[in-house]
NUBAFI-357857 format. One line per 5 residues: their letters; for each residue x, y, z of C-alpha. Coordinates in pm, whole numbers, plus 50000, padded with zeros to 5 digits. Example, Ala and Ser with C-alpha at 12.3 -4.5 7.8 and 13.67 -1.06 7.14 Angstrom:
residues 2
AS	51230 49550 50780; 51367 49894 50714 $
end
This chain:
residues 652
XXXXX	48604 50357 46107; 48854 50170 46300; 49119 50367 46473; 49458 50203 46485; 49789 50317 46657 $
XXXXX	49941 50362 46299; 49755 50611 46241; 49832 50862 46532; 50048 51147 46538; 50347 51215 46775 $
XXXXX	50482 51538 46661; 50228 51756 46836; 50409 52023 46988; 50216 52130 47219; 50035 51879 47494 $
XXXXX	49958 51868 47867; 50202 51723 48024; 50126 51383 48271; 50462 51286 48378; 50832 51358 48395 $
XXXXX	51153 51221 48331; 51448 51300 48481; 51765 51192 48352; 52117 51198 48502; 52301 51584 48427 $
XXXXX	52562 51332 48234; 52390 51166 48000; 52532 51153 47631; 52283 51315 47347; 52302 50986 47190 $
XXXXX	52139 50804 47495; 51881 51097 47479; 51803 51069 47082; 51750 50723 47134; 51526 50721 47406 $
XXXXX	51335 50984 47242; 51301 50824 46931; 51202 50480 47091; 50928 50709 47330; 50781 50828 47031 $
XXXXX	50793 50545 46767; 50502 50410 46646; 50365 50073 46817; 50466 49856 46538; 50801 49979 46537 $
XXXXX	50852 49879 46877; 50772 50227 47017; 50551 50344 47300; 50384 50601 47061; 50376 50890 47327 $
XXXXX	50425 51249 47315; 50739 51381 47435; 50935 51723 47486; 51203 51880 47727; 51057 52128 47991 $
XXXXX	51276 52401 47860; 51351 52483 47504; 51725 52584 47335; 51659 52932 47496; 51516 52892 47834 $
XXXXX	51811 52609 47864; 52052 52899 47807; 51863 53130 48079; 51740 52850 48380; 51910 52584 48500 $
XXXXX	51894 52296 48302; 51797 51958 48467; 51745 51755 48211; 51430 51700 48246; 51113 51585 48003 $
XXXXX	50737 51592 47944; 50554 51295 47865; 50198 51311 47713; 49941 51160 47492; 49653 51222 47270 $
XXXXX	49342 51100 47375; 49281 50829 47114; 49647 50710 47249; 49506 50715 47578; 49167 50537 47521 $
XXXXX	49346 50287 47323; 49567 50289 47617; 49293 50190 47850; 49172 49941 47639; 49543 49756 47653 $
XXXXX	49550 49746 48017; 49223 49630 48071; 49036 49937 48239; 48683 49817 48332; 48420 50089 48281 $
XXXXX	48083 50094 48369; 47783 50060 48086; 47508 50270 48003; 47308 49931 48096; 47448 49968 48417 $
XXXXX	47713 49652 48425; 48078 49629 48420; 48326 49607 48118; 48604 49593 47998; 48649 49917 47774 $
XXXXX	48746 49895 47414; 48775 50146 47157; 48534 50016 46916; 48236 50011 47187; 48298 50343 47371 $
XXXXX	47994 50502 47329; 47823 50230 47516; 47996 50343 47787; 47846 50589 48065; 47999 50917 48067 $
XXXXX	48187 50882 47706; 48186 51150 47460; 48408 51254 47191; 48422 51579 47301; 48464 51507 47652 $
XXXXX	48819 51489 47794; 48717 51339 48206; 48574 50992 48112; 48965 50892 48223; 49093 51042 48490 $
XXXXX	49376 51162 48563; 49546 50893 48770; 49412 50634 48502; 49595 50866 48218; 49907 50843 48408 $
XXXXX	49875 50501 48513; 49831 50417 48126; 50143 50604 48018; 50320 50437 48305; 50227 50104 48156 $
XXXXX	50340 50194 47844; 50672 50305 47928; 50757 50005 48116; 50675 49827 47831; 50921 49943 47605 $
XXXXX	51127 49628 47495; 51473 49574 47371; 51413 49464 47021; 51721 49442 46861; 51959 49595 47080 $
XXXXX	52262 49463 47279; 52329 49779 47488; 52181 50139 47597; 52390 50317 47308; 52635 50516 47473 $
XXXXX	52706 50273 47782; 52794 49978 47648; 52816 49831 48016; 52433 49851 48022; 52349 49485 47884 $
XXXXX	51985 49485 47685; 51850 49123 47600; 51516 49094 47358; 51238 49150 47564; 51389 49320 47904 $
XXXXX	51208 49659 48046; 51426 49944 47875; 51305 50200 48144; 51388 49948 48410; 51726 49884 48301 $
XXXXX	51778 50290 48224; 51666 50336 48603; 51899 50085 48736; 52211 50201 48521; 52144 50560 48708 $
XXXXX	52054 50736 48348; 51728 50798 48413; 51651 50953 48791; 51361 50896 48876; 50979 50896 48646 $
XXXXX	50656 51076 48873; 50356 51161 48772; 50266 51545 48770; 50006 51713 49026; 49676 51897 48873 $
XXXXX	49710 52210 49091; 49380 52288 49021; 49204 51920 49079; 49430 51884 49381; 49305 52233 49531 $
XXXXX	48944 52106 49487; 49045 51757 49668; 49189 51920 49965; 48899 52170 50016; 48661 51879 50064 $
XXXXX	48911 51641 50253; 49121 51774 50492; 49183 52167 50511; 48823 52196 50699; 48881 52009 51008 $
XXXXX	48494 51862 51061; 48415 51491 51209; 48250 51373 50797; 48338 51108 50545; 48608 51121 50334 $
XXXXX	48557 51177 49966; 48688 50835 49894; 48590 50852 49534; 48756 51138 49449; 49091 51036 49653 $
XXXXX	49013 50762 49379; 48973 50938 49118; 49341 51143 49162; 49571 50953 49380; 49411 50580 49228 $
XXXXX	49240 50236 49387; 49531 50121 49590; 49580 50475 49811; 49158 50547 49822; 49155 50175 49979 $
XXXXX	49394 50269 50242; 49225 50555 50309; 48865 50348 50277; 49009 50109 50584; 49136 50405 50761 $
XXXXX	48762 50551 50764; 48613 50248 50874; 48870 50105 51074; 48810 50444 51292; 48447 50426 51325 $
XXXXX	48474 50007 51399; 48658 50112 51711; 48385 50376 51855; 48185 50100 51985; 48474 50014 52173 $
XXXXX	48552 50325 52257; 48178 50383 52389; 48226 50050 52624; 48589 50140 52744; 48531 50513 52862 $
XXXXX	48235 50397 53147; 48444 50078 53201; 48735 50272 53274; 48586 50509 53503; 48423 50255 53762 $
XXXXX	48633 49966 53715; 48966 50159 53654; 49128 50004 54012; 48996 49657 54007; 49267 49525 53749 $
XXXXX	49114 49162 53738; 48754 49307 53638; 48777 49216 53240; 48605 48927 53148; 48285 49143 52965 $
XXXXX	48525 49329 52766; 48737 49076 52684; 48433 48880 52570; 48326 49173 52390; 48675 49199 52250 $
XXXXX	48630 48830 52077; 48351 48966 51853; 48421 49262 51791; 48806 49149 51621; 48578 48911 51435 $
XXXXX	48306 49044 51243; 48461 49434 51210; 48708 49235 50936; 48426 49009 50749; 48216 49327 50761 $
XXXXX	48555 49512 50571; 48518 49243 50285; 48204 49320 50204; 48247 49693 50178; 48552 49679 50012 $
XXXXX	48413 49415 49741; 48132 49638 49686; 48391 49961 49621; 48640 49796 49378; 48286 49634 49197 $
XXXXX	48181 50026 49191; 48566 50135 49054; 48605 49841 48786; 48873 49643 48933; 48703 49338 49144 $
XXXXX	48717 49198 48809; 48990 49349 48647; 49292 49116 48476; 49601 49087 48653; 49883 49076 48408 $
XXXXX	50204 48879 48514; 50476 49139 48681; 50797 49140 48507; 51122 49069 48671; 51244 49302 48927 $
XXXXX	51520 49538 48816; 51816 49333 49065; 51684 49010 48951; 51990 48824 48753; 51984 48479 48590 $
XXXXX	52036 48286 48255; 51775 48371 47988; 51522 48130 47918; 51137 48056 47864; 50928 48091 48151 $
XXXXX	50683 47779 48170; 50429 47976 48323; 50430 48321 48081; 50602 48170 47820; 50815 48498 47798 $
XXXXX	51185 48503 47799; 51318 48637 48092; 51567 48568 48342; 51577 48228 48533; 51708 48193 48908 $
XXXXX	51765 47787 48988; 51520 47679 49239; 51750 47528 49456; 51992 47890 49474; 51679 47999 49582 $
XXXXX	51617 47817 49850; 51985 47842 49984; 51943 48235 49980; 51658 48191 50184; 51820 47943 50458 $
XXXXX	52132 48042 50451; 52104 48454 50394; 51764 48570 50492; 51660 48349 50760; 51960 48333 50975 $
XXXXX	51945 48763 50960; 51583 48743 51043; 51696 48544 51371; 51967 48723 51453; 51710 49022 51432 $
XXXXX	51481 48866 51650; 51740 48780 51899; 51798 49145 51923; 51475 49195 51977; 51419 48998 52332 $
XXXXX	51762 49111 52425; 51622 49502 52417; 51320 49365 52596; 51478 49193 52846; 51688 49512 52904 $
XXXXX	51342 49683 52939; 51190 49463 53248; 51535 49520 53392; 51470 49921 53337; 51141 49851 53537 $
XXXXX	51264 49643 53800; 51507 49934 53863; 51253 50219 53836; 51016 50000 54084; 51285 49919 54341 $
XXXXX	51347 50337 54328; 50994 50421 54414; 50956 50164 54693; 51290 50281 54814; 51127 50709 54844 $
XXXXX	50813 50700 54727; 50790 51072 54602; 50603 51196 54327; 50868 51234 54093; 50944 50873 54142 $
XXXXX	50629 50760 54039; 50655 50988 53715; 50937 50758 53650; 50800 50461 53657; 50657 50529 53303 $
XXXXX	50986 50643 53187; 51109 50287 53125; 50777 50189 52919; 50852 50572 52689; 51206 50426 52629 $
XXXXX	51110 50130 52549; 50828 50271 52304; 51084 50466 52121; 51318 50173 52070; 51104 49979 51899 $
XXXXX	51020 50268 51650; 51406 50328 51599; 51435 49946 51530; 51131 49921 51318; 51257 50185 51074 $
XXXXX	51607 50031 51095; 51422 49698 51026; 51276 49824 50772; 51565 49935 50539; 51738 49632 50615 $
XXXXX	51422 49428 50484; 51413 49612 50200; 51798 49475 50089; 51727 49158 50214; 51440 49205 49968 $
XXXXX	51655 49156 49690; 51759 48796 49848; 51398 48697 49792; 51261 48583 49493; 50862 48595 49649 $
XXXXX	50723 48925 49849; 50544 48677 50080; 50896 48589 50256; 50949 48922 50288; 50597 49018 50413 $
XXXXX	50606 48704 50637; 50924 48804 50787; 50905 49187 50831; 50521 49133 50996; 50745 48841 51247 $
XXXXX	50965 49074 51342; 50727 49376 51398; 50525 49149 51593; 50775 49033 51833; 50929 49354 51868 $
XXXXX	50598 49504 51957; 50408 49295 52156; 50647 49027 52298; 50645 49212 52683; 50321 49214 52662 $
XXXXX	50255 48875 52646; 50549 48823 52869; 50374 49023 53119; 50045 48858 53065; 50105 48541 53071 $
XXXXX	50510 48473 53252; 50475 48770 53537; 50112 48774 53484; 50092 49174 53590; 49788 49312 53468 $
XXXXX	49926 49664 53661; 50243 49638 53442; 50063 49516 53138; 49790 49820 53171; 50132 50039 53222 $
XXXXX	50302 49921 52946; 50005 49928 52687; 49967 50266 52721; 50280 50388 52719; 50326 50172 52434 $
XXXXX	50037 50283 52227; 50017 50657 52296; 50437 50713 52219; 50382 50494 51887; 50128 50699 51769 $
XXXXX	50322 51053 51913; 50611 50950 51707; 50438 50824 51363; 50280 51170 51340; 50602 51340 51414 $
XXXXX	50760 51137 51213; 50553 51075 50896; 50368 51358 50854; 50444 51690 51061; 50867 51685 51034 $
XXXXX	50872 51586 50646; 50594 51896 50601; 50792 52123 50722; 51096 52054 50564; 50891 52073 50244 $
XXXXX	50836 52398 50320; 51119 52510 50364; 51228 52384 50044; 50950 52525 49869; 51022 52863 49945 $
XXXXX	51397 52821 49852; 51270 52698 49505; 51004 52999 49471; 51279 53299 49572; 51498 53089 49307 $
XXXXX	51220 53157 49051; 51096 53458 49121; 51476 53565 49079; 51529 53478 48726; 51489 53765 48500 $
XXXXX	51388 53561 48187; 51122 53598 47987; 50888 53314 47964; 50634 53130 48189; 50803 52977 48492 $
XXXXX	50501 52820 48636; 50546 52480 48518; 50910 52558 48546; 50843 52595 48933; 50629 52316 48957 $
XXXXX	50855 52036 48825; 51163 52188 48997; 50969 52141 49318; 50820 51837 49284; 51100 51647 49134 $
XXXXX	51245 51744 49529; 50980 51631 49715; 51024 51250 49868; 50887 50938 49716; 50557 50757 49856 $
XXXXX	50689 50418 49901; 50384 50296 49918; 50083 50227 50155; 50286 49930 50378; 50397 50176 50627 $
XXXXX	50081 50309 50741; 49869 49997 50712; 50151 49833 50954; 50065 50131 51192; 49703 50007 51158 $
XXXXX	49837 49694 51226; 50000 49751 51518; 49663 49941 51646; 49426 49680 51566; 49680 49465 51784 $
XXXXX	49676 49658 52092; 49323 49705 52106; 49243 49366 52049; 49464 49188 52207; 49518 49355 52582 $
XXXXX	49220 49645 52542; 49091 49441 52808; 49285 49546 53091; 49344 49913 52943; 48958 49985 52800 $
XXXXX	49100 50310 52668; 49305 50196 52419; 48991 50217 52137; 48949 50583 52292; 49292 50715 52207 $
XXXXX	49319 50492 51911; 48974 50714 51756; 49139 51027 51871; 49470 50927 51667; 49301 50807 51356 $
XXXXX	49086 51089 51335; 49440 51323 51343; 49576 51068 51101; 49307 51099 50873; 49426 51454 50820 $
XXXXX	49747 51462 50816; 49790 51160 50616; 49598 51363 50332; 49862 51614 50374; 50119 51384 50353 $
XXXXX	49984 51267 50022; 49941 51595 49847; 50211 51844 49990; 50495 51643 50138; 50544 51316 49853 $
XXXXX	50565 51351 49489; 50233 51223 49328; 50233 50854 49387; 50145 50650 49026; 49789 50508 49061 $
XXXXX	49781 50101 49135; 49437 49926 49046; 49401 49753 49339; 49104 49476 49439; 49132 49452 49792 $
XXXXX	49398 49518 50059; 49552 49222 49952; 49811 49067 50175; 49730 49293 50478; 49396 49138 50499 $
XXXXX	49546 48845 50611; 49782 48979 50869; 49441 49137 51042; 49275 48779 50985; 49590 48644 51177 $
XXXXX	49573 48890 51457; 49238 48835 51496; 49284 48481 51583; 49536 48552 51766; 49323 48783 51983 $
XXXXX	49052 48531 52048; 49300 48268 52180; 49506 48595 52364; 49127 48706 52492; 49006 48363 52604 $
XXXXX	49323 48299 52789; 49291 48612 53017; 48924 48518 53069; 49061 48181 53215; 49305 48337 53444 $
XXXXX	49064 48584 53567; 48977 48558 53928; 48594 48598 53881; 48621 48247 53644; 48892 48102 53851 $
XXXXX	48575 48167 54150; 48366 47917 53964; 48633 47627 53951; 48811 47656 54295; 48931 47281 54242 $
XXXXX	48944 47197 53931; 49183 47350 53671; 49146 47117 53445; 48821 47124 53362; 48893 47559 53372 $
XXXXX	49158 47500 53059; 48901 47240 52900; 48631 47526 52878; 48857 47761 52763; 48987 47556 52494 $
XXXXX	48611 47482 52413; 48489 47837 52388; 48792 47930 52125; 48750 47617 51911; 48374 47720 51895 $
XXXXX	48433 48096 51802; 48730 48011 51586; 48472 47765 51423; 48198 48033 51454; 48457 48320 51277 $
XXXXX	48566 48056 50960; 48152 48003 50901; 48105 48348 50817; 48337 48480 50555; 48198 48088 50326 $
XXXXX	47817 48224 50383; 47965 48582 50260; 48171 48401 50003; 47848 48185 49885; 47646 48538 49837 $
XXXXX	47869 48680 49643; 47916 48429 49451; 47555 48469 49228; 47653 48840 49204; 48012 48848 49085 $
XXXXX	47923 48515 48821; 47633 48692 48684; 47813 48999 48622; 48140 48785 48506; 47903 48587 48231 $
XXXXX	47759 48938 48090; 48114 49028 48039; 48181 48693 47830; 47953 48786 47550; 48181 49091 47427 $
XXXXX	48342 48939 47132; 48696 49064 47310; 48635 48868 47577; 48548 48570 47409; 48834 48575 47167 $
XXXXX	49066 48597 47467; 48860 48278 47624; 48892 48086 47296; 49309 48147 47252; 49338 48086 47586 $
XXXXX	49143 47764 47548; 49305 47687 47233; 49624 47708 47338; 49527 47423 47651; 49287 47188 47338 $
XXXXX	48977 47183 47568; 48780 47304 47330; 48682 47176 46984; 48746 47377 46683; 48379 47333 46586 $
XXXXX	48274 47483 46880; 48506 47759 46896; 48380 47864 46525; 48046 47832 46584; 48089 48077 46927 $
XX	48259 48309 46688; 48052 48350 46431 $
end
């Protein structure tokens, strides 16, 4: 019998709760019957057809603190219908990939009516995420109640309620008991092992296991390394101008560790159902303002921004800031060789011991600007965010400036002073402070705040004299403090910054890679414990790939082999072989990075090509679910490329 959303009840009392709401301690009970009733309406009424409650009845309201805030749920034909709207891809009991729908579930491996895992937890709450951000003004001109809140047919109600400052903030709710299991087997047992990527998968989603999947092998790419700095370190550690073999080694290594990456990470997000899974259109962000009209790529109504207002935000507003930001940023650096020229004319001036110990102050300084005015950066990106109308401005300009602020001396040093003393100085000041201060910062500080907080919240509870269970009471109340997970851009911009010190001046400081394992294998650990005791549960992301940070490490990596080739050329042991001629020197160098650029663009099309067979044999299975091929034929219809005839007869 077919199972339709009609049919489902709402009224059940009782459920396991999947994710709060908090709404502001001023919010009019007319605001709150309304979103209730629009929570809880049935599909066809325009509803999300969830299960909702407050945490604390009429009587616990009278005894705890009320914070006005509510439990959302569903039943678990809402949710598999659920996954079937957003397109979850499941794997067969023939062993191939589909898209799940209600009407076939029990061709899919695991399913069982009586089973309640074949979703998991993160996929329930990414389902009833989707759903409430789906909720649609219908007929509405306002929130009721604020009448300065503007609705138009078809705009995000839980966006706009978020925006007007009625509703807080939505998070998803830990599993204590799933999350006690995760930790035992990833991080509270310090031991050199894998990570259980597929279970960080299975709680925290595809987008965070992914970062944690590059972490993993991002840290074992750079043993090798490692293995060739330590020796090269020890017996070459005086002769600064001995670096050609690393350097060489350096051009392959930056290459093939990424093409390598694709392949692994194609072959986990084939595993996890989202290589292939639909990408719907994004709506509008929340700040985005323009006159309603039909968008000719959706064909929704939504807001429209002029192109050409566009483009004057961007010239006029966010490039001339990003300038100014980069001007600040050789200033400070030209304040730092300044710093060194001081602390070099000191030691020449005594030489004592302690003089020498301050020759590395200047680099530590320096080190800890740039932090300070990457996080300052950072907020002010995320404003200027709202100037931009495409995240690839703002990704484009953030990874500028973090570039330039980062490794601008070095290259200055490199190539204008051509130091490789200073530039093996500065490196590792560099690298070792930036890592110091990330774990500090990111991980160790917010911890123990989060303690501290915690126990305030438990004395609190333990306090109250009422009668009733105050465990879930607790839980909320503490996780509704904890700070938000922006996201994984942070730490794969820490990566970034790595993979750019190793592979762009490793050469002349071989243990870079060394301290760079040491860190990631810290970082590992206490990222984990940044995930599940310092942030509120993050909402799980399907995720294919890395996305747009796979092509900032594709950048840097070209980067290095022109940065690598060039300090091969100004080595003295090549410089030997061409005593007169410098020309034909800079010819050969040129030569040898055409030929591995050429050599490092080959690879990922013979990848590409064997993939290829794989993901279109899987893809064509997938077309002969009658879903699938009603979606091909609408979409098809609605372009006339295909004949009615023909659509009929693939029907039927």
């Amino acid at each position: 019998m077919k199972v339709t959303l009609s049919a489902l009840d709402t009224s059940e009392s009782s459920f396991t709760p999947l994710v709060v709401i908090e709404l502001a301690q001023d919010v009019k009970e007319e605001t709150k019957e309304w979103l209730k009733n629009r929570i809880i309406a049935k599909k066809k009424d325009g509803g999300a057809q969830l299960l909702f409650r407050p945490l604390l009845n009429k009587y616990e309201q009278e005894t705890l603190e009320n914070q006005n805030l509510y439990l959302v749920g569903a039943s678990k034909i809402r949710m598999l219908l659920g996954a079937e709207a957003v397109g979850l891809v499941k794997e067969c009991n023939d062993n191939t990939m589909r898209a799940f729908t209600y009407r076939t579930r029990q061709n899919f491996k695991g399913f069982d009516d009586n089973n309640d895992d074949f979703l998991t937890m993160a996929e329930c709450q990414f389902i009833i995420k989707h759903e409430l951000e789906n909720l649609r003004a219908k007929g509405e001109k306002m929130i009721p109640g604020y009448p300065q809140a503007k609705l138009y047919p078809g705009k995000s109600l839980l966006r706009r309620l978020l925006t007007s400052g009625i509703v807080i903030q939505v998070f998803p709710l830990h599993d204590s008991e799933a999350l006690k299991k995760l930790e035992d087997t990833w991080y509270t047992r310090f031991a050199l092992k894998y990570q259980p990527i597929d279970s960080i998968r299975g709680y925290f989603g595809e987008t965070i296991a992914l970062y944690f999947g590059f972490l993993e092998y991002f840290t074992f790419a750079l043993i090798p390394m490692a293995v060739i700095g330590l020796p090269y370190y020890l017996f070459v550690w005086e002769d600064y101008d001995k670096y050609v073999i690393f350097a060489s080694f350096n051009l392959i290594w930056s290459t093939v560790i990424l093409e390598v990456w694709k392949r692994g990470c194609a072959n986990m997000t084939y595993r996890w159902g989202t290589l292939l899974m639909k990408r719907k259109f994004e709506e509008p962000r929340p700040g985005f303002h323009g006159v309603l009209g039909i968008n000719s790529i959706t064909g929704k109504e939504e807001p429209l921004y002029p192109s050409y207002k566009r483009q004057l935000r961007i010239y006029l507003v966010s490039l001339p800031f990003v300038c100014l930001c980069l001007y600040f940023s050789l200033y400070v650096m030209m304040i730092y060789f300044d710093m060194e020229v001081w602390a070099l004319g000191l030691h020449e001036n005594s030489g004592s011991e302690w003089t020498s110990v301050l020759l590395y102050v200047p680099s530590i300084i320096y080190a800890i600007v740039i932090e300070i005015m990457n996080r300052l950066y950072r907020y002010a990106a995320d404003t200027l965010k709202q100037c931009l109308t495409l995240i690839f401005f703002f990704f484009f300009f953030f990874w500028q400036f973090n570039f330039l602020n980062c490794f601008a001396s070095l290259f200055y040093i490199a190539f204008v002073l051509k130091d490789m003393k200073l530039l093996r100085q500065s490196l590792a000041t560099l690298l070792i402070t930036s890592q110091i201060l990330n774990q500090i910062m990111e991980s160790f500080l917010p911890y123990w705040l989060q303690r501290k907080h915690g126990v305030r919240v438990k004395r609190k509870v333990q306090a109250l004299k009422a009668d009733i269970d105050a465990t879930l009471y607790e839980q909320v109340i503490l996780e509704k403090e904890m700070g938000t997970y922006l996201g994984t851009f942070d730490d794969y911009l820490e990566l970034f910054l790595q993979f750019g010190y190793v592979s762009l001046f490793s050469c002349v400081y071989p243990l870079a890679a060394a301290f760079a394992v040491l860190n990631n294998f810290t970082e590992v650990n206490s990222d984990a414990l940044k995930m599940c005791r310092v942030f509120k549960r993050p909402f799980s992301e399907p995720s294919a790939n890395i996305g747009v940070w796979q092509l900032a490490f594709e950048t840097m990596s070209v980067i290095s082999v022109v940065t690598n080739c060039a300090l091969i050329g100004m080595s003295p042991q090549v410089n030997a072989v061409f005593p007169e001629s410098k020309a034909d020197l800079i010819l050969i160098v040129v030569a040898v990075e055409v030929t591995v650029s050429i050599l490092r663009f080959s690879i990922p099309k013979q990848c590409c090509l064997a993939r290829v067979d794989w993901l279109l044999e899987d893809f064509l299975v997938n077309l002969e679910q009658e879903q699938e091929w009603c979606n091909i034929l609408k979409y098809a219809e609605n372009l006339k490329t295909i004949p009615t005839s023909t659509q009929s007869r693939a029907l039927s």
